[in-house]
Each structure stands twice: as C-alpha cells, then as structure tokens.
C-alpha positions in Angstrom: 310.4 38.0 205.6 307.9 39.4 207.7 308.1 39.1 211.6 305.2 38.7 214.0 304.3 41.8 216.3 306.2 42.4 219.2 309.6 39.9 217.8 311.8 42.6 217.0 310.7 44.9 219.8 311.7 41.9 222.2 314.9 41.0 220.4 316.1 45.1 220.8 315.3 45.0 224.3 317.3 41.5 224.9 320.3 43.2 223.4 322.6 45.8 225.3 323.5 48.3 222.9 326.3 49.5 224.6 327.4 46.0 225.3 326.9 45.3 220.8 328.7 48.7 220.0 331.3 48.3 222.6 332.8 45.7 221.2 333.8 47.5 218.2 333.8 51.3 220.1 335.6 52.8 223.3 332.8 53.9 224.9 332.8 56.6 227.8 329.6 56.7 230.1 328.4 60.8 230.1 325.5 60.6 232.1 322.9 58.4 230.7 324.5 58.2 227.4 327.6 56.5 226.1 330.3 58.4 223.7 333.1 57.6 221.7 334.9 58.1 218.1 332.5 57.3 215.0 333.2 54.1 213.7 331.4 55.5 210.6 334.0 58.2 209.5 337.3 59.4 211.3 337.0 61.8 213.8 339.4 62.7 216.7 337.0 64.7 219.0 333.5 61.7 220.0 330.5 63.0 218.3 329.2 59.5 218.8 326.6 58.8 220.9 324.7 55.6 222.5 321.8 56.4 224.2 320.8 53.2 225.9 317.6 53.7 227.6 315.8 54.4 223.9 318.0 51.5 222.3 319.4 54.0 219.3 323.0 55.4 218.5 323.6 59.1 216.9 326.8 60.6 215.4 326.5 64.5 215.4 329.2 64.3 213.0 328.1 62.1 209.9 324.1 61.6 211.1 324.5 58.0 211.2 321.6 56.8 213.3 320.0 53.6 214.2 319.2 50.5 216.2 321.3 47.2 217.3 319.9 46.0 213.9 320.8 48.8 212.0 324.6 49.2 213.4 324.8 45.3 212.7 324.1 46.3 208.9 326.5 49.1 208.4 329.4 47.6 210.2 329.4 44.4 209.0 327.5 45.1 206.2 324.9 43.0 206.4 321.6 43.0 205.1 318.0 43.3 207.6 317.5 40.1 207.4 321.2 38.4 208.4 321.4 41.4 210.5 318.4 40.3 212.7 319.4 36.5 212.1 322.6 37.4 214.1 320.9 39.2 217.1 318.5 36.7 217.6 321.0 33.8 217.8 323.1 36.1 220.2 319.7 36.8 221.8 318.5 33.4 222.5 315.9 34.2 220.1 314.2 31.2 218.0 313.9 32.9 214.6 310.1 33.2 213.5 308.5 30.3 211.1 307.8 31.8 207.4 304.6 31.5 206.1 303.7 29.2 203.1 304.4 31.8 200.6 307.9 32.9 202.1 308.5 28.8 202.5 307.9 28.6 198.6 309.4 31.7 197.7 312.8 30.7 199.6 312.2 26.9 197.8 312.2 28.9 194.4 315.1 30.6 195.1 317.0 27.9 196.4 316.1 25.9 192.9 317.4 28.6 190.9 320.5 29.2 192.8 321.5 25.5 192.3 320.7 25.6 188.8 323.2 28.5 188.5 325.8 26.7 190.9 325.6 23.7 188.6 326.1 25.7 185.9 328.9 27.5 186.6 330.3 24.4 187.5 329.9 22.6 184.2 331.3 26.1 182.4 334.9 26.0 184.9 335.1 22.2 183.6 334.9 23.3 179.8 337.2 26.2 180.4 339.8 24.0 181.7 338.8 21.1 179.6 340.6 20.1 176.0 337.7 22.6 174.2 338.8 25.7 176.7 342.2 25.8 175.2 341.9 28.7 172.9 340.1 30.4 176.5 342.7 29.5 178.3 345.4 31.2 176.0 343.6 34.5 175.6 343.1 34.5 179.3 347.0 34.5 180.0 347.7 36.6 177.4 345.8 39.0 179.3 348.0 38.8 182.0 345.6 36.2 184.3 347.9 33.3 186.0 345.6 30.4 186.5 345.2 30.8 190.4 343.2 34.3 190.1 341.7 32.2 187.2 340.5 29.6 189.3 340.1 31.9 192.6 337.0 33.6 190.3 335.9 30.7 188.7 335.9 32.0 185.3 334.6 29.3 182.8 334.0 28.7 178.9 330.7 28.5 177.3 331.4 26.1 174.2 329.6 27.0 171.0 327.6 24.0 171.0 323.9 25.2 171.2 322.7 22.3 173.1 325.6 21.7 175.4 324.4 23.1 178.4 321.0 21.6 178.1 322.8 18.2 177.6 324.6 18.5 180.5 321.5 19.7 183.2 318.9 18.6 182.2 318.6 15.1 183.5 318.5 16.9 187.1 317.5 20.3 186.3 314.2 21.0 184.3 314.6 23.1 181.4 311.9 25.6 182.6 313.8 26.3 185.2 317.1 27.0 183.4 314.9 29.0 181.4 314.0 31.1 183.9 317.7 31.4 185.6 318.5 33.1 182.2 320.7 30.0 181.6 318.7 29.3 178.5 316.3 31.2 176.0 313.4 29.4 174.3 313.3 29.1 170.8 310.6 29.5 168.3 310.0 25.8 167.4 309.6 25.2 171.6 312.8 23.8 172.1 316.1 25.7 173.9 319.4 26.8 173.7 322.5 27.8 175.6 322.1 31.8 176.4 325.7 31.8 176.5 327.9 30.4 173.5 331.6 30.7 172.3 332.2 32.5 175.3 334.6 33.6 178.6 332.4 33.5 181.2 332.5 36.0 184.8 329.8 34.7 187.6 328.3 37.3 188.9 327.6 36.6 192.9 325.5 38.4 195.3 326.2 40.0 198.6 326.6 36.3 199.9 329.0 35.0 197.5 326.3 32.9 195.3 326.3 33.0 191.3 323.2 34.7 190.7 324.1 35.5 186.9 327.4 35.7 184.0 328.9 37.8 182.4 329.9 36.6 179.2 333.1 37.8 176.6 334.3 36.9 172.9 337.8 35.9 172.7 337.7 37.1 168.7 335.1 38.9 166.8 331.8 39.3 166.8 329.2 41.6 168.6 328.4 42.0 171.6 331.5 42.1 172.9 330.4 42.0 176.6 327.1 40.1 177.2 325.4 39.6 180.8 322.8 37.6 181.8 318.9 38.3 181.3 317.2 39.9 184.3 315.6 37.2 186.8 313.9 37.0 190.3 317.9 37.0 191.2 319.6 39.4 189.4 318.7 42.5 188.7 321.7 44.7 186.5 321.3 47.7 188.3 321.5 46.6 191.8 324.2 44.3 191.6 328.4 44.9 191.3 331.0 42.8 190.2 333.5 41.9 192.6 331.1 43.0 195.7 331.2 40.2 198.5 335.0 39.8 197.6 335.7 43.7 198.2 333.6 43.6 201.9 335.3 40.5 202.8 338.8 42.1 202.5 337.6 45.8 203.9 335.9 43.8 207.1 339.3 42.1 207.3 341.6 45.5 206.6 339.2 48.5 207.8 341.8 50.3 207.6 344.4 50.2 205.3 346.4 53.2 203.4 345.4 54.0 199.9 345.9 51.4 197.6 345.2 48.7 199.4 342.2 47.3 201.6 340.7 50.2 203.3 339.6 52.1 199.7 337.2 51.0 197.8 337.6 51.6 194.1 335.1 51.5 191.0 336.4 50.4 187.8 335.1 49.9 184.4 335.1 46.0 184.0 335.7 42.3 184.8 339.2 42.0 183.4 340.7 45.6 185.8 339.0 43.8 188.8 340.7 40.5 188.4 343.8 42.5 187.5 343.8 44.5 190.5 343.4 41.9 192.4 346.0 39.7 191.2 347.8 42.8 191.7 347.2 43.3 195.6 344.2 45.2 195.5 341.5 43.5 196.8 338.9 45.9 197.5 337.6 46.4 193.5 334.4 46.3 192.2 332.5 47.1 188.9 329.5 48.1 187.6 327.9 45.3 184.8 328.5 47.7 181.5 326.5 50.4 182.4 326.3 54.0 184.2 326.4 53.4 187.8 322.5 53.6 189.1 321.1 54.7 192.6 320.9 51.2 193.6 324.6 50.8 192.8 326.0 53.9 194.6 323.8 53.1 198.0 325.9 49.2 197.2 329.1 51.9 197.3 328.4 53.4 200.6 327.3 50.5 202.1 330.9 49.3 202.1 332.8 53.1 202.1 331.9 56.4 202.7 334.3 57.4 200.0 335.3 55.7 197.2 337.5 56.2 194.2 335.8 55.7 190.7 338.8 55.0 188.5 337.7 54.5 184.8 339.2 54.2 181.9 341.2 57.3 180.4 339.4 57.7 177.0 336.3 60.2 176.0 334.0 57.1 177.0 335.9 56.5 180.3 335.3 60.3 181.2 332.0 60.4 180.3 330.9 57.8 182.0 332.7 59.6 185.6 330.7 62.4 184.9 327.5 60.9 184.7 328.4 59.2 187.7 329.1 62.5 189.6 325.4 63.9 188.0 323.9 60.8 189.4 325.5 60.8 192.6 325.1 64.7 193.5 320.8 64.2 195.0 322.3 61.2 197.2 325.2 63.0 198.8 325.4 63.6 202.6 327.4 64.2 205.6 330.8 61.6 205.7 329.4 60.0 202.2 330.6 61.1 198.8 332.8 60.2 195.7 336.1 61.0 194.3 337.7 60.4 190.9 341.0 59.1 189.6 341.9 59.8 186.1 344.1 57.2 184.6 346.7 58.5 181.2 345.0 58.6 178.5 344.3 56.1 176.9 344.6 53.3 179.5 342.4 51.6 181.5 343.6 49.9 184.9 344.1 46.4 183.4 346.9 47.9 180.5 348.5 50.3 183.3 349.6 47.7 185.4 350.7 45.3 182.8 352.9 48.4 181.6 354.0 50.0 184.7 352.9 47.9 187.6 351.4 48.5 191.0 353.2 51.6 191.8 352.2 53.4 188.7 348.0 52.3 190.1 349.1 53.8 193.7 350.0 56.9 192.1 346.7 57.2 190.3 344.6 56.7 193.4 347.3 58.7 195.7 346.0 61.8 193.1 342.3 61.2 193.3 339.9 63.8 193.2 337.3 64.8 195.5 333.9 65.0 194.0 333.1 69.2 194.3 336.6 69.6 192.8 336.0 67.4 189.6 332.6 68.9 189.2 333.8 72.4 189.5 336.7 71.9 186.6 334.3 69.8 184.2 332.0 73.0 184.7 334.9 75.5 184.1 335.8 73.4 181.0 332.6 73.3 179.5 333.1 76.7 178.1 335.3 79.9 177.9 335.3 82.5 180.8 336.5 84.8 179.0 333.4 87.5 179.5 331.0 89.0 182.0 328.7 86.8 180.6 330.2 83.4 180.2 331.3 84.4 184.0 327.6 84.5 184.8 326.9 81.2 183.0 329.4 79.5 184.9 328.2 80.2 188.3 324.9 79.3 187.7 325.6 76.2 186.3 328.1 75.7 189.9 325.2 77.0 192.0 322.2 75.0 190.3 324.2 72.2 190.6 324.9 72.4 194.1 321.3 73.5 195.0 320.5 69.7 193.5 322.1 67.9 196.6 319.2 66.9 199.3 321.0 67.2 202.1 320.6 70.8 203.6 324.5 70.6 205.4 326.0 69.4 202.3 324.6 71.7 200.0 325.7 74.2 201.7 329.5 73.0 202.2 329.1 72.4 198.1 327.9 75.9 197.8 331.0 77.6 199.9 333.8 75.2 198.4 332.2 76.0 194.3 332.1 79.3 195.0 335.1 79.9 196.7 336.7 78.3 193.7 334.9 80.4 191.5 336.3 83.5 192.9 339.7 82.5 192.5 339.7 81.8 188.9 337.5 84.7 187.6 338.7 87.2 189.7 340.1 89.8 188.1 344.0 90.0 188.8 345.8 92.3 191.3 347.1 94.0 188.2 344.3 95.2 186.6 343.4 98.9 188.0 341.1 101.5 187.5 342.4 104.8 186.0 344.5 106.9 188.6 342.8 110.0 190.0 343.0 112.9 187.3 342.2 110.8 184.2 339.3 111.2 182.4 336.4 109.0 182.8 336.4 106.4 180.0 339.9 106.2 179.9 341.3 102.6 179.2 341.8 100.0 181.8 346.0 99.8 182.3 347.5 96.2 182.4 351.2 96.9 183.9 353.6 94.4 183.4 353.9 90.9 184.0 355.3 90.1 187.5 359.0 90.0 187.6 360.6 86.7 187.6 361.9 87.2 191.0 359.0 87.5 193.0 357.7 84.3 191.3 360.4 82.4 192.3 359.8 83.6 196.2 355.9 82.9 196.3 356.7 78.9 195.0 359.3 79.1 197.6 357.2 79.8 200.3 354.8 77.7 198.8 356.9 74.9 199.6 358.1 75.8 202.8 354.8 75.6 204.0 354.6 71.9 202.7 358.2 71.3 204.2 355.9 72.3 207.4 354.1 69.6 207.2 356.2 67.2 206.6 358.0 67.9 209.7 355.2 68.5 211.6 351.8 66.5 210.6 350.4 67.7 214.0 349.6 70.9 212.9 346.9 69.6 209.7 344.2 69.8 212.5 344.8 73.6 213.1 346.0 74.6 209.2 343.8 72.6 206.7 341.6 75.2 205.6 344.3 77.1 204.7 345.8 74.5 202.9 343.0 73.8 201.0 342.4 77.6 200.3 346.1 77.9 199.2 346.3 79.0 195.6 349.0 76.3 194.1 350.4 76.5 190.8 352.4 73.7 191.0 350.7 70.7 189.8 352.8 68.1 192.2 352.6 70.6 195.3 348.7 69.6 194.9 348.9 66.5 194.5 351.1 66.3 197.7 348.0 68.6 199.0 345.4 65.9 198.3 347.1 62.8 199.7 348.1 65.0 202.6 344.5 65.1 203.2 343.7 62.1 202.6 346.0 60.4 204.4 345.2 62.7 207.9 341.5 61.5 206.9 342.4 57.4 207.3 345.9 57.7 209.4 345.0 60.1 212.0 347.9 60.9 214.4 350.2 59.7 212.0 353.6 60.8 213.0 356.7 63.1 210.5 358.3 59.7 210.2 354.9 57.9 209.5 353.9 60.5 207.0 357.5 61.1 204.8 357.3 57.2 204.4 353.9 57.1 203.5 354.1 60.2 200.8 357.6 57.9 199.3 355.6 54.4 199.4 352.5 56.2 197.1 355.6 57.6 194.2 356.2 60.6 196.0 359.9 60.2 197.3 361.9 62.6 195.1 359.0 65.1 195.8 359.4 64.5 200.1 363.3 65.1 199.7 363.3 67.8 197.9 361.2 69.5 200.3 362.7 68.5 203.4 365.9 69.9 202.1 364.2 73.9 201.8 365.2 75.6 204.3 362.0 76.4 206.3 364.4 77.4 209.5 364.8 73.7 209.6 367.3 74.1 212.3 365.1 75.8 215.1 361.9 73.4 213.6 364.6 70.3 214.8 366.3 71.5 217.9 362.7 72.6 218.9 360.0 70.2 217.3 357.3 71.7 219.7 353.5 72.8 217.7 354.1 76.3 219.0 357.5 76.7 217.0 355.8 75.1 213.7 352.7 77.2 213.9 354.5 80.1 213.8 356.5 79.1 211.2 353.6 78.4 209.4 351.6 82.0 210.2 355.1 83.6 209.5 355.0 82.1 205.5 350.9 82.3 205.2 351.8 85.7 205.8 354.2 87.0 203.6 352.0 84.7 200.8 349.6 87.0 202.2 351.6 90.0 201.1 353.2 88.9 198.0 351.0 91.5 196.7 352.4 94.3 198.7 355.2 96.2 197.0 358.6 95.8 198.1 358.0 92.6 200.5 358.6 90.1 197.5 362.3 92.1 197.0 363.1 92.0 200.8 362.2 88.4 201.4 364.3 87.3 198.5 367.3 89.2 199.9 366.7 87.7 203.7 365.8 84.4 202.4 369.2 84.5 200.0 371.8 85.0 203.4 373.7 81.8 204.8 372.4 82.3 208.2 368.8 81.0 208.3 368.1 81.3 212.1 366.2 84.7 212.2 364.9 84.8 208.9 360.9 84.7 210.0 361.8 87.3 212.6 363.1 89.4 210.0 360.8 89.3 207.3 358.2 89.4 209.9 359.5 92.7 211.1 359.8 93.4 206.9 356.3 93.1 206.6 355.2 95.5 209.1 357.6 98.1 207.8 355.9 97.9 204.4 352.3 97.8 206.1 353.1 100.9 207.7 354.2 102.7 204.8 351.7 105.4 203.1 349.5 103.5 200.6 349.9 103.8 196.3 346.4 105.7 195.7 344.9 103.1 193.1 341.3 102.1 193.4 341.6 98.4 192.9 338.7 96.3 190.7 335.6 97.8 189.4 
C-alpha cells in the first residue's frame, strides 16, 4: 500500500518513542537520549539507546536500528503494513484510502482467501466424515489425539476427482479455484481436485489464514508429500509451517528455558510440528519439503535471533543442516545466527518422542550446537589432517568460508573462533620434539611415551572442578567464559554441560546456584550436576565463604595448574595434595607447587619446528 507524502512523517512525529519503547524497556534518561537493556538480545550492561529528538533507536550491541514503525515490527513481529495500521490508530490517525488498484487487489485477495477458507472447511468435514475413516486411523497411529487434530485443522481430500468442484462451485467460480491452486484444468476444459486420496496440512500465513495445503498418502504411491501450486498467496519459499502459531506462543512466553516457548526450533515436517506440539512445544516450525531459502531464514530471525534447526538424523537429514548452514553464513550478523541439534540416528523428532518422550527432545536441544562450531567439524570431517598439506586445505576451506559472511564484525568473530579451533586440533603435541642439542641434523623426530595414566586422571579432575565452580557459583560466567569456551574438554558430557551452561547464562541471566543445578537436572543432566557437586573443589571454604572473590580464585588456582599440566613434576605433586583427607589448603599448596617447578632450571628441548 502506498501512503501519501507527508502520512508517515506525521504519524512518527505524533508518537513518543520513548513513551512506545518504554512500555516494553526500562529506560534511563542520559542527556538527550534514553538507555536501557536490548530487548533484541540479552545483555546485562545498556547498549540500547533512544534518541528521541531524531525519532530512531540504536543498540551498540546487536546494530538493531529503526523507527516507532520499525521497533513495532521486530517486537511484535509485525509486518510494515499492521505495524503502521497500529501507530496510526494509537495515533489518532485515519488510515489513508487505497487507490482503485490496491481496492481491487485487496478484493482479489480477499476472493481467494475465502475460496481457500471454504475449502479447508469442506476437507475437515471429509476427514471426520464416514469416508475419513481410514485418515483418521493412520492419523492416530501416528500418535495424533483428535484435539491437536482438530486444533490444526488437518482434513481429507477424497479420491473423488470432482468432489471439490461439487461442493464450491455453486458459490465459488471454478476460475477462481483454479487460480487458488485448489483445482488444475484439464485438457478437455473441464477441472479437477488438485488434491486427491489425501491427508491434508493448511498452510497459513503470518496472520493465521490458509493460504495453501500440504497434502500426504496414507499408503503407496508417489509423491509422498505434495503442496500446493504457487499463487498470488503462496509462495514455497517464503512461507513456514507452523509460523503464526510459533510467534503467538513466543509473544506470549519471550522468555522461556530451552525446550519450551522462548526457542524457536526448525524441523523437517508437518507430522514433528504437530508432535511437538502435542508434546509441549509450541514454538515449531518447518520448512515446505525443501532447503530452507533466504526468504525463510529472514522468517527465522524475524521471530529469534537464534534458533535450533533440528532435522532428522539420517544422511538426508544432515545434508539438508549443512546446506542450511552454507545458505545462512552471507546473512549472519551481530545477535542473529543458527545452531544445530543432531537427533540419534536414524530418528526424526516425531519417532523420538513416541519412543522416549519429552525428556529425551530436551536433551537434544539442551546439546545444540552453535553454528561456527558445526561448520568447523563438518570441515574437519571432510577429509584427513593427517599432512602439511591436508593441514593447509583445511584452513582454507575454514577461512574462505568465514570470509563469505557480510558482516564485517562477524566475520571477524568467525575468523578468531575457526581458527582458534584450528590450532588446537592440528597442533602438533607437547610431545613431539626436535632433536636434543649434539644430534646430527636429520636425525628423526622422537615421540616419547604416551602420558602416564596418572596425570590423565588429574587434568579430568580439574577439568571438573572447574565445572563444580560453576555450579556453585554461576556469578562468575560473566568474568570466566572465554576461558570456558577455550577449555580443551575431552569429555564429551563435560561439553555438553559447557554448551547449556552458556546457553542458559544467554536466556536466564542472573540465574542463581540453586536456579542453575535445577535447570541443568530438568534438561537430563541430574546424575551429571551430582556428581560434580560431590568433587571436592575446596567445597568447604567455597560454602562457609560463597563470596565471587573466593570462587575466582578458585577458579585461577585450577586454570592454572591445567595451565601447567605440561610442566614436569606438577601433575605428580597435585595428585599427591589433591589425594590427602584434609582439603582446606589444597589451592594454597599446589599454588605454592607450581611456583617451585616454574622456578626450577628449564629441560633444554626446542619445542615444535
């Protein structure tokens, strides 16, 4: 719709933007200029910003940037149109007259929209009519009860190739269920039912209106999965299943823990959304059988900055995340990317949760992946490492694939985090020297031993005493994260305790021990939590004295002897210290250990190449 000059300019002036954003933002006057926390992304320190006298906001910390119309759109997630349709009534502002041809484009639209209403009606009566029977069965053998049956308004398409016409055509012409993709014309001029012998999904827009269907066999016969044709509604690639459902519950639930209303997740297919959501997880949308597009992302983010893309765990499944991840890498920016869940092989989310239940789902998105983390180990699986060469390869596949992200900031982030990665997996290890002074160039490179046992055991247990930390003392993520994410873990449920740890300081922030523990045992993590609140971390000081001072040092204490692990000797005399029954001095001691062994004459060996 196209405004007259001057409307909108009159509508942003009518508006306070402080007043709009307030309501939704603690705002602190700073001069001219208003601040408080992003509602765009979590922060704890206000990098937003309202600047009232040139009617725009700012975040320094994501780039989010716009007008009253603009911060109508991305937090209610409206589109330009409701967005100024909502100002202008809060405005006292009569909305502009369309012209003819917006009058009869909006009278077209209208048309088809109530041919598709009335059809979708007509296919719900037929699903729950004597011929649906056989629909009806499969549907609950699926696991479907009839509520979330009814709730989506699934319907049956009867086989009859005349039916539908029959039953719309007295108040609908057939040109115009023609053109609604309702229909397709045959040769001899006649028409018949697009849809036949079939389950069908409606497929709404951002508004809740069927603007299409998605149609499945019950038996044989190809295609399995068949949508509707393109139209002056729908348009495959710029539409998801599932959408206006999955905003109304996260505008209702902003902010809900993992698994439930406040992350948004991507699946595969009709049947996982309805699952999930007959399962309790209302914030599920899919893509109409095909790699996700531009269109569809921008969809995403409209609703998240993050979400989870969960497909199915089988070759196609995977292949289908990673072309997701290609597609997704030009679009990234500050506060708006992707991560992954991998389900067990060979399940998708609909058979998981018929075989294991909500729980088993949590644990899936509890271990999502980030994006540069996924991309980084399909990279490093692509091929062997195991050469100068191959070394090469892989890092300029990580950096050519970082240098294709637009935004400047990102790129850069992508760059550090691939690379940093990089380094820890082909660097060669602290064992491998160069020839001692003396020997004779060209001599061969000497591989000592494997590390003993012992010192092994001592690095995983520090490992998880810094997580036992932590777990006592979630203030301290703000000061240690990069650390944690820099730590080296070899345990494969210490990092999946380090991702939800960090995801769950992203969307709880402030959350307290007791918060936390609870949290980590609701997402399957319980026999994890109490095993690690039982290690010895010098628990007794961290609970007569639960003050950030005692716990950083704590903390610095273990980074540090991980630090040193290397070193020899250190790994010996911590395992002795950290063997007594008395536990009170131990970082004093091993502290003190440390510095002993720094000050010792160094081995002469020239270390790496």
């Amino acid at each position: 719709m196209a405004f007259p000059p001057g409307f909108l300019d009159e509508l942003r002036a009518r508006i306070s933007l402080s007043g709009l954003i307030g309501r939704r933002v603690k705002l602190e006057r700073r001069g001219r200029e208003h601040a408080g926390l992003c509602p765009f992304h979590h922060e704890k320190t206000p990098s937003f910003f309202v600047v009232e006298d040139k009617a725009f906001f700012h975040c320094f910390g994501c780039g989010a940037h716009g007008d009253a119309v603009g911060f109508l759109m991305r937090s209610e997630n409206l589109d330009f149109i409701e967005a100024v349709e909502r100002l202008a009534t809060e405005a006292g502002i009569e909305m502009p007259r369309p012209s003819v041809e917006e009058r009869q484009h909006a009278q077209k639209e209208k048309s088809l929209l109530d041919a598709l209403e009335a059809a979708c009606a007509y296919y719900e009566g037929q699903l729950w009519g004597p011929g649906g029977r056989a629909a009806r069965e499969y549907l609950g053998s699926r696991g479907l009860d009839p509520e979330t049956v009814r709730n989506f308004r699934l319907g049956w398409a009867p086989s009859d190739r005349g039916a539908l016409s029959r039953a719309l055509s007295r108040e609908i012409p057939e040109a115009l269920l023609i053109e609604a993709g309702l229909l397709k014309a045959s040769e001899d001029g006649g028409a018949f039912g697009y849809f036949r012998d079939r389950i069908l999904f409606p497929i709404t827009d951002r508004r809740g209106r069927v603007i299409a269907f998605g149609g499945r066999v019950t038996a044989g016969g190809e295609p399995k999965y068949l949508n509707s044709p393109e139209s002056p509604l729908f348009q495959k690639g710029r539409t998801l299943y599932g959408w206006a459902r999955a905003a109304a519950a996260l505008r209702a639930e902003p902010r809900r823990t993992p698994g439930g209303g406040g992350r948004l997740v991507v699946v595969e297919g009709y049947m996982d959304v309805l699952a999930l959501h007959r399962a309790g997880f209302p914030t599920v949308v899919a893509p109409l059988g095909t790699a996700l597009s531009d269109d569809q992302i921008a969809l995403l983010w409209r609703l998240a900055p993050e979400p989870v893309l969960c497909f199915d765990g089988d070759s196609a499944g995977q292949n289908a995340a990673k072309r997701a991840l290609r597609r997704a890498l030009p679009l990234l920016r500050a506060g708006q990317s992707l991560s992954f869940a991998a389900l067990p092989a060979g399940e998708d989310p609909d058979s998981l949760l018929r075989a294991s239940g909500r729980t088993a789902f949590e644990e899936v998105l509890a271990a999502a992946q980030p994006l540069w983390k996924v991309l980084f180990q399909t990279e490093l699986a692509a091929l062997p490492t195991d050469t100068p060469e191959r070394r090469a390869d892989l890092e300029n596949r990580l950096k050519a694939a970082a240098r294709e992200i637009a935004d400047a900031g990102v790129q850069r982030q992508f760059h550090r985090e691939l690379m940093r990665a990089f380094n820890l997996v082909t660097r060669p290890p602290s064992s491998v020297r160069r020839p001692l002074a003396g020997k004779k160039p060209g001599a061969e490179l000497e591989l000592p031993p494997p590390p003993a046992p012992q010192p092994q055991r001592v690095q995983r247990v520090q490992r998880e005493m810094l997580f036992s930390i932590l777990l006592r003392s979630p203030e301290l993520l703000g000061e240690v994260a990069e650390e944690l994410c820099a730590l080296d873990l070899r345990e494969a449920e210490l990092d999946t305790l380090r991702s939800l740890i960090l995801e769950t300081s992203r969307s709880q922030p402030g959350l307290d021990a007791q918060g936390l523990q609870q949290h980590l045992v609701r997402c399957g993590l319980a026999a994890t939590v109490e095993r690690l609140l039982k290690r010895s971390v010098d628990s007794d000081v961290l609970v007569r004295k639960s003050d950030g001072a005692t716990a950083r040092r704590a903390w610095d204490h273990v980074i540090g002897m991980l630090a040193a692990g290397g070193q020899r000797g250190l790994a010996e005399v911590a395992s002795g210290i950290l063997s007594e029954d008395s536990p009170e001095s131990w970082q004093e001691r091993v502290l003190a250990a440390r510095e002993r062994l720094l000050r010792q004459p160094p081995h002469i060996e020239e270390e790496g190449f």
